[in-house]
N, C-alpha and C positions, 0 to 999 in steps of 0.2 A: 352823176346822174342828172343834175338838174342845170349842166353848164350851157345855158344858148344864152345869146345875147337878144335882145330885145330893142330893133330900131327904133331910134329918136333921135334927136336933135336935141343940142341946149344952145339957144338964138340967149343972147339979151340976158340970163340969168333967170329964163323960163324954159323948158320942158315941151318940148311939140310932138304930141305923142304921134306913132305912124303907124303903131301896128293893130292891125284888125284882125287877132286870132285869140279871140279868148275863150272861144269854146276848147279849145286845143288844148289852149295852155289848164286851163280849167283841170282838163281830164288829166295830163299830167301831174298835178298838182292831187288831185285827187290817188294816182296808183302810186307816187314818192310817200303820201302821208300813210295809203294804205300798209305800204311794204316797211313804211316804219315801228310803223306801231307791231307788224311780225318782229321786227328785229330788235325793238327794245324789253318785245314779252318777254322772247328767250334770253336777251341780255337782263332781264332782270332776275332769272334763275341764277345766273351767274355771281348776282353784285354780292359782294363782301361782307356787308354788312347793314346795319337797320338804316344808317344817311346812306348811304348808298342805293339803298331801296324807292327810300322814300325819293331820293333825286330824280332816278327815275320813273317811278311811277306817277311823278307828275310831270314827268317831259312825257311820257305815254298817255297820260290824258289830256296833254295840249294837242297832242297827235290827232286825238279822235276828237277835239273840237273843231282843227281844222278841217278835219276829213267832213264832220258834218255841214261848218261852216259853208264850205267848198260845194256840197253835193246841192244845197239851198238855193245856192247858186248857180250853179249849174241847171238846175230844174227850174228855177225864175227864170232864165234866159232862153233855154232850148224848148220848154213845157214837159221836157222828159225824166227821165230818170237817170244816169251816167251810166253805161256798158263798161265795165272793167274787167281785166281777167282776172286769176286770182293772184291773190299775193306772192311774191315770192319765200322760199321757203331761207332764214338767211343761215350763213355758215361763218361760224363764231368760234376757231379756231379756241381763242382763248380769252379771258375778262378783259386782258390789255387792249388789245386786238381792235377786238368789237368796241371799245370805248375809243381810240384811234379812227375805226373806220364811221362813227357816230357823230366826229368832230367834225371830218371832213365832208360828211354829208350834208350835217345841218348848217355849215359853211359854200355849200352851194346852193343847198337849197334857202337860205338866207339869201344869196342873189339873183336867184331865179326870181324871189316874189317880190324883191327889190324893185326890179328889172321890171317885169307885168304892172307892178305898182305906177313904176314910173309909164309905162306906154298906154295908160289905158285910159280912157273919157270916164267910162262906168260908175258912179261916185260906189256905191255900192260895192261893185269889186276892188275899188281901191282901199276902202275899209277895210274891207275882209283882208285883202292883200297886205295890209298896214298892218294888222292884229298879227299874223300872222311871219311877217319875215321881226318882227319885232320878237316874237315867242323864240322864233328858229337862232337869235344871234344869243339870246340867255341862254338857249338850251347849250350853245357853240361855248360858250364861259361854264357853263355848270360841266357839262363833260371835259373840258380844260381841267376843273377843278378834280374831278376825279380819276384821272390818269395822272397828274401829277399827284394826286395822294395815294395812288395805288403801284406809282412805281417801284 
C-alpha cells in the first residue's frame, strides 16, 4: 500500500531533502491509517484471546492518533479539512491471515513515514512523521509476536 520511495540525496552523512508533495503524501497517510483502523476493528473480533485484544486495541488506537495527528496537519497546511473516500471494507479470510497481512502493512507503511520523514523541511510534519513510523515498526514486532504465538 504505502511502497513509493521519496527522493533525496545523502551528500556528506546529511539528508537533502527534494520532495515537495506533502499534501499528497499527507492525504495518503491519512486513507492507510483510516483503512486500518477498518481492518484492526474487524481483526480484533477475531483475536483469541484477552492479550491478544488488548495488543490490538492499542495498535487501533495508535491508528486513530495518527489519523488525527495527520488530519491537524493537514488542515495547518492547506486551511481545509482532508476529502477522503470512505474506508475500505477489509477481507479477513482468517485470524492468521489478517495478522500476516497486518505485518506487512505496518512494514511499509513504516517506510513510507520513514521516507516523508526523511524528504521533508516541515519541522512539524517531521514530528508527526517521527511519532508515527516509530508506532508503525512496534506495531510490525507486536503483530510478529502474535502470529508466532498463534501459529
Amino acid at each position: 500500500m504505502y511502497i513509493k520511495e521519496c527522493p533525496y540525496m545523502r551528500m556528506a552523512n546529511a539528508y537533502i531533502a527534494i520532495c515537495n508533495d506533502l499534501e499528497k503524501r499527507l492525504i495518503e497517510a491519512l486513507k492507510g491509517e483510516q483503512d486500518a483502523q477498518e481492518f484492526y476493528k474487524r481483526l480484533l473480533t477475531m483475536a483469541k484471546d484477552s492479550e491478544d485484544k488488548n495488543i490490538i486495541s492499542k495498535i487501533y488506537g495508535d491508528e486513530g492518533e495518527h489519523f488525527n495527528n495527520f488530519s491537524k496537519l493537514y488542515k495547518q497546511l492547506t486551511g481545509r479539512n482532508p476529502m477522503l473516500p470512505p474506508p475500505q471494507k477489509p477481507n479477513i479470510p482468517d485470524y492468521l491471515t489478517g495478522i500476516r497481512k497486518a505485518i506487512m502493512d505496518e512494514t511499509d507503511t513504516y517506510a513510507f513515514y520513514k521516507d516523508t520523514f526523511m524528504c521533508t523541511n516541515n519541522v512539524a510534519a517531521k514530528e508527526i512523521f517521527l511519532d508515527a513510523f516509530t508506532d508503525e515498526n512496534e506495531h510490525a514486532i507486536r503483530f510478529n509476536y502474535l502470529f508466532t504465538k498463534n501459529k
